[in-house]
N, C-alpha and C positions, 0 to 999 in steps of 0.2 A: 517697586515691587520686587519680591526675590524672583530667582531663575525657578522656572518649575523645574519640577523632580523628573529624572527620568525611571517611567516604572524597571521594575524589578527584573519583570518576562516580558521582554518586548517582542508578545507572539500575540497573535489571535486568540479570543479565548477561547471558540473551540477546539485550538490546535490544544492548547492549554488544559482545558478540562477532558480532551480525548488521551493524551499523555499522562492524565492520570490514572481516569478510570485504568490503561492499560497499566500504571505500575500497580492501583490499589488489586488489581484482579491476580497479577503473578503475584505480590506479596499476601494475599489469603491463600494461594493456592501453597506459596513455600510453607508459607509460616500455620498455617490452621489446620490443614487437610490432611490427614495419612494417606499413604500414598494408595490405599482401595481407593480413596475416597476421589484421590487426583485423577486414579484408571477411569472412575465412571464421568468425572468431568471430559476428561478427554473423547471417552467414547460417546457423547453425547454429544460433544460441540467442537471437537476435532475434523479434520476434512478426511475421510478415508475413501478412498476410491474403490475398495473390499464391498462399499456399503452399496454401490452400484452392479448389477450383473452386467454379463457381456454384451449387455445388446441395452446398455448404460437406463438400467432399470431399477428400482430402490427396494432393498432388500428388508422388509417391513423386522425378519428377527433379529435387526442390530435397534441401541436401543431408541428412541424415541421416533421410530416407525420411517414414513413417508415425511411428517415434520420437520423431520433433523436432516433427511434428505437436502429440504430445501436449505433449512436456514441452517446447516453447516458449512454453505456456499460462502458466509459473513461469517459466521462467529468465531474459525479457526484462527479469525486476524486478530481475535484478544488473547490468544495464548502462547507461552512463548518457554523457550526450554529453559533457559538459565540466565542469570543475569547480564551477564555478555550479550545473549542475545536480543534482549529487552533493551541493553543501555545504547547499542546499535543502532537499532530501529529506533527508539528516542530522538535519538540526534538527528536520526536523517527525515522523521516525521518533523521537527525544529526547525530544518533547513531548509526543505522542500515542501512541505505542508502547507508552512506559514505564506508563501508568498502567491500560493493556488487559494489558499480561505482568504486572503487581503482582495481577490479576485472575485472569487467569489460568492463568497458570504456562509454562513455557516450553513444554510439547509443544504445548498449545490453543492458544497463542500463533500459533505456527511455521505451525502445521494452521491457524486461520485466516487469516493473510499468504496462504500460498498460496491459497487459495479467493479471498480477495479480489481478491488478481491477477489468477487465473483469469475471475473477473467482469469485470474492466477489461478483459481481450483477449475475451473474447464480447464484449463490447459495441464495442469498435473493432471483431472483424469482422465485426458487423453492419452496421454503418454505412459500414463499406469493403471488402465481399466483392466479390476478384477483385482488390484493388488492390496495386499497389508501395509499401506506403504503413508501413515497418516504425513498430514501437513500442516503445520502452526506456525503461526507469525505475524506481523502486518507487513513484510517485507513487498509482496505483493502488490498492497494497496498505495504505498508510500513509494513502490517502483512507478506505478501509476502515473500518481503525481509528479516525481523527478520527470518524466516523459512528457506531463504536458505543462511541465514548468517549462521545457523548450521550446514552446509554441509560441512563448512570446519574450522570455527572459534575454534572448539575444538580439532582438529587434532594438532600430535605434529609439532611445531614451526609454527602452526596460533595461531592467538593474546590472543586466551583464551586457549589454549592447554597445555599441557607439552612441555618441551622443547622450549617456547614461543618465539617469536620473536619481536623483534618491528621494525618499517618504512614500506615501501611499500612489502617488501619478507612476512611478514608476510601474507598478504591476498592473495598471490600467491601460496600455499601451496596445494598441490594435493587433490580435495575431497574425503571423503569416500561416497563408494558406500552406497547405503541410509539403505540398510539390516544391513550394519553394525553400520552405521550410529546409528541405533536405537538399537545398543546394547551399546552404551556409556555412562554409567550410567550420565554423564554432560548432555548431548543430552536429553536424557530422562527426566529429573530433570526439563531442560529449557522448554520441552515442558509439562510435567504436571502443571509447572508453571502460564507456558500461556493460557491452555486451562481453568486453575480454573479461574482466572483472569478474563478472557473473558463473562463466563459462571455467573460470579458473577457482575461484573459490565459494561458487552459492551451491554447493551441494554440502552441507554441511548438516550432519546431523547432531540431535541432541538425546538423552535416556531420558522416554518419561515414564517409563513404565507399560505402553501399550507398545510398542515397538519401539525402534526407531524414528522417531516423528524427525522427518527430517523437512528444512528450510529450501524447498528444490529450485536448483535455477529453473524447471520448466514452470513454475509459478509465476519465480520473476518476469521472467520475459513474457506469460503471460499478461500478466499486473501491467508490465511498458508498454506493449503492444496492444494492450485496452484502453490507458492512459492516451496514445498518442494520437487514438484513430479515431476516440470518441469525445474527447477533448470538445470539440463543436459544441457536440450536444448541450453542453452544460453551461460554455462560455456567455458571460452577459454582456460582455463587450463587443460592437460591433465588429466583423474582421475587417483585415483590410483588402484593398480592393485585391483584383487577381492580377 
C-alpha cells in the first residue's frame, strides 16, 4: 500500500473555513468597496463604545439601532485594518485555534470565539464608555483561546507538557483546575509573557476611515481573561481531580 498523504492544512476545518471567511471578508472589503461604502460597514458592525451612553445604554441614532448594539459585541472580530493585521491574527488563530477546535469540536469552538470577543468589547467599553474609540479584529477572541490553550497544553502528555504526546490524545488530556493551573511555573511564564507583550505593543492602531479603529490591549486582556475563566464552561473533557 503507499504511504498516505499528509493533507495540505493540517487544521481543523472549522479553524480552516473561519480563516477564511475572515480573509474573503477583508479582501471584499479592500478590493470591492469605496471607502463610503467601508465607513458604513464599519459603522454597522464595528464595536464603538460612542454607540453606548453613560450609564452603558444603546444609542438607537447610530446605525442599525439596538441590533447592532448587541451583535456588534461579535461581528467586530471579522474586521480587520490592514493586511498585517489580518496575516497576524491568521497565524495565531492557526496555532492556537487549532488545538481548542481538536478539543472541542466545531460548535463549542464557534460558541466560545464568540463569548471571548464578547469579553474583549465589555472590556474596551469599559475602559472607554462614551468614546469614538471603534474596535476591529479577532485578536480578542484568539487571545481567548491562547488562555485556555493553557488550561491543558502544559499538563503532562498535552502537546507542551511533560510526558508529551503527539496526534489528536494530546489535546484531550484532562485540565488542571485553574488554581493550580497558576502554579506551573510554564503557565506562568506564558502568561507574564503575554501580558508584557500586550501591554507593550497591542495598542496599535489602523486608518479605516471612521476613526482610528484601534486593536486595544484592554480587548485583549479582556478576550484572556474570558478565555481563562470560562474555559470550564465549554470543556468536554472530564477535569482533573483537584
Amino acid at each position: 500500500m503507499p504511504p498516505s498523504r499528509e493533507p495540505i492544512f493540517n487544521l481543523p476545518w472549522v479553524v480552516l473555513w473561519l480563516a477564511l471567511v475572515l480573509a474573503a471578508i477583508h479582501g471584499v472589503r479592500g478590493l470591492l468597496l469605496d471607502p463610503d461604502t467601508d465607513l458604513q460597514v464599519l459603522l454597522w458592525f464595528a464595536f464603538v463604545p460612542a454607540r453606548y451612553g453613560s450609564e452603558l445604554l444603546i444609542d438607537v441614532q447610530f446605525p442599525g439601532g439596538v441590533a447592532a448594539g448587541i451583535w456588534t459585541f461579535v461581528t467586530y472580530a471579522f474586521l480587520h485594518g490592514d493586511v498585517w493585521h489580518i496575516g497576524i491574527n491568521l497565524v495565531w488563530l492557526a496555532a492556537f485555534g487549532s488545538p481548542l477546535a481538536w478539543r472541542f469540536g466545531a460548535g463549542r469552538f464557534l460558541a466560545f470565539s464568540a463569548v471571548t470577543a464578547a469579553a474583549g468589547a465589555l472590556a474596551h467599553l469599559i475602559t472607554h464608555v462614551g468614546e469614538f474609540v471603534p474596535v476591529i479584529g479577532a485578536s480578542a477572541a484568539i487571545s481567548g483561546a491562547m488562555a485556555a490553550a493553557t488550561r491543558f497544553a502544559f499538563e503532562d502528555g498535552g502537546p507542551l507538557g511533560g510526558f508529551r504526546r503527539h496526534g489528536p490524545d494530546a489535546f484531550k488530556v484532562p485540565a488542571a483546575p485553574l488554581m493550580r493551573a497558576l502554579r506551573n511555573p510554564q503557565v506562568l511564564a506564558f502568561l507574564g509573557v503575554w501580558f508584557l507583550l500586550n501591554l507593550m505593543f497591542g495598542a496599535s492602531a489602523f486608518a479605516t476611515g471612521v476613526a482610528d479603529a484601534t486593536v486595544a490591549w484592554q480587548a485583549h486582556v479582556g478576550g484572556f481573561l474570558g478565555g481563562l475563566l470560562l474555559f470550564p464552561l465549554f470543556d468536554p473533557v472530564r477535569a482533573a481531580p483537584q
